[in-house]
N, C-alpha and C positions, 0 to 999 in steps of 0.2 A: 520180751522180744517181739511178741504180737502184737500187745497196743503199740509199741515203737512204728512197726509195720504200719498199723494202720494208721496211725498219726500222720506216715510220713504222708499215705495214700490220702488223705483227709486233704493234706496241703495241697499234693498235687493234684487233687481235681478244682479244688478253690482257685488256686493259680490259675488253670487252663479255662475255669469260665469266666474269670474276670476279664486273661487275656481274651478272649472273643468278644466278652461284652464290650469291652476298648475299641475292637475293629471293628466291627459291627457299627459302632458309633461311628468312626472315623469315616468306613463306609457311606453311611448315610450321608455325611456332610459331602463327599466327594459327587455323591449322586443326585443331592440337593439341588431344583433348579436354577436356575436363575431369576432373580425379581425379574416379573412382566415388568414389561415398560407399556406403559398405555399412549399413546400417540394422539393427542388430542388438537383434532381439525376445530380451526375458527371458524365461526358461526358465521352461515354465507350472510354476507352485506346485503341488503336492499338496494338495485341498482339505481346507479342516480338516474335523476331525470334531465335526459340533453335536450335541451332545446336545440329547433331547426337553425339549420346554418341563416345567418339574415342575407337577404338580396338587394343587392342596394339597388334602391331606385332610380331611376333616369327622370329627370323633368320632363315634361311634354313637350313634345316637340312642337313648335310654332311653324303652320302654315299661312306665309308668306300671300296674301289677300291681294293684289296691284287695285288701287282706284283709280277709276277711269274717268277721264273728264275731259271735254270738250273746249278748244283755244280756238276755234271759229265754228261761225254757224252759219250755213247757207239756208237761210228759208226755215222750216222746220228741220232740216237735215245735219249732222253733226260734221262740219269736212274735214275738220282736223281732231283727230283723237288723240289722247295721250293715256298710255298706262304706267303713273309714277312707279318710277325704279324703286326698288329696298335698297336705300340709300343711307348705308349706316352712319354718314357722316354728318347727317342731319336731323337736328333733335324735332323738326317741323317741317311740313314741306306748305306754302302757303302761295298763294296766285299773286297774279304782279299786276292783272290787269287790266284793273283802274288805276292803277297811281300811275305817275307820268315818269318820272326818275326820282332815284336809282333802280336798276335793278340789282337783286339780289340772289347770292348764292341760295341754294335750296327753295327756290319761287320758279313757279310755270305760268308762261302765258303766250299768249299770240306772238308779241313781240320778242321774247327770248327766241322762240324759232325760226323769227322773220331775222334776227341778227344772225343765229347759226345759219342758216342758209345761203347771210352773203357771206360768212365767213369760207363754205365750201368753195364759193368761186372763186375766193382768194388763195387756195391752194392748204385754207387751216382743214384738220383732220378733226370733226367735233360729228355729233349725232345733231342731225335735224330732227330735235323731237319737240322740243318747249319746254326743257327742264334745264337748269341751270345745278346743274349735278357740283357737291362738294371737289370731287376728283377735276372736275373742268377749271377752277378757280385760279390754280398755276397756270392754267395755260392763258386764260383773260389778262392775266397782270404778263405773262411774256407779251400779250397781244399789245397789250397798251402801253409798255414802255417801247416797243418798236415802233408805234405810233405816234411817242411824246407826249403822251395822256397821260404820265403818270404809272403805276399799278400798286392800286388798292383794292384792284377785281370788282366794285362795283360797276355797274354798266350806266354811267353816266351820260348826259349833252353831250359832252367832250368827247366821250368815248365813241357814240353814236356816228355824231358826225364826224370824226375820223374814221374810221368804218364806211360810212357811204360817201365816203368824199367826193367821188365821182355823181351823186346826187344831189346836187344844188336846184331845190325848188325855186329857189329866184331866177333860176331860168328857163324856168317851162313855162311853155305857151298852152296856156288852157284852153287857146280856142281853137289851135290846130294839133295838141296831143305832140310837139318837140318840143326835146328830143323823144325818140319811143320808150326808148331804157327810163326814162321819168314819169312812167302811168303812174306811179303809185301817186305820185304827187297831187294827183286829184283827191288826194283825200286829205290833205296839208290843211288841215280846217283850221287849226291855229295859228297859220301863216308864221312858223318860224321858220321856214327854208328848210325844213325836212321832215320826212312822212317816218312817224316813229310813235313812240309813247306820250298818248295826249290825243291822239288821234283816234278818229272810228277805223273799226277793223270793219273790214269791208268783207259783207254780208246781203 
């Protein structure tokens, strides 16, 4: 009945440390941490390289120069000046005055001023300067179909002498200066009945 006893006690202390060595395990796993997680940052970049914003450039600006030139001379003295206009309409601006006719758009000379001048006392709105400006070309071809000359805006004979119609060199008297409105005609050197292009400018 003893060793039955202790048999039985044998068992039940075998039973009771197993059962702990179980929970004990169990245990541990419940208190187990959790895997780290490792968090791994990307390796900083090398910053790019920005280039400067670009500035667009402006072309140079062009300062507008006027050349100045002389359409009569008194003596050594210059008495009529011109300072050619920046006249975009004109690939050249070139003088008129030695040739006798045409005149021409974009040409200065004595004689283009001497015609805009009678044109102001004919009531026409033009610059008395001696520039035959592109912008002025419509208004010569109005001049000259009102005159019957035509208009091709060249400043022609035709055109001339309609224009100074009231100046008939065939009628001035050289020896007494009539009528007076006919002085220029003393200078009618080529005797075509009118003081114009062909002519000395009177100096």
């Amino acid at each position: 009945m003893l060793k039955v006893r202790k048999l039985f006690i044998a068992m039940f202390v075998l039973i009771s440390i197993t059962s702990c060595t179980s929970n004990s395990s169990y245990g541990d796993r419940l208190k187990r941490p959790d895997p780290t997680i490792v968090v791994t940052e990307a390796p900083p970049t090398a910053p790019t390289a920005t280039s400067a914003p670009t500035i667009p450039t402006l072309p140079p600006t062009t300062i507008f120069v006027p050349k100045v030139v002389c359409l009569q001379s008194i003596g050594e003295e210059c008495a009529w000046e011109l300072r050619l206009p920046n006249d975009l309409g004109c690939n050249a601006q070139t003088p008129s005055s030695e040739r006798v006719f045409a005149l021409l758009p974009c040409e200065y000379s004595y004689w283009i001023g001497f015609l805009e001048t009678k044109l102001t006392t004919l009531g026409v709105r033009v610059d008395k300067d001696g520039y035959y400006a592109s912008n002025e070309v419509d208004l010569i071809k109005d001049i000259q179909r009102k005159l019957g000359v035509g208009d091709d805006g060249l400043i022609g004979p035709k055109t001339w002498r309609a224009v100074f119609s009231d100046i008939d060199c065939y009628q001035f008297n050289y020896e007494s200066g009539e009528p007076g409105w006919m002085y220029d005609c003393y200078y009618d050197n080529n005797s075509d009945g009118m003081y114009g292009p062909g002519d000395p400018i009177p100096n």
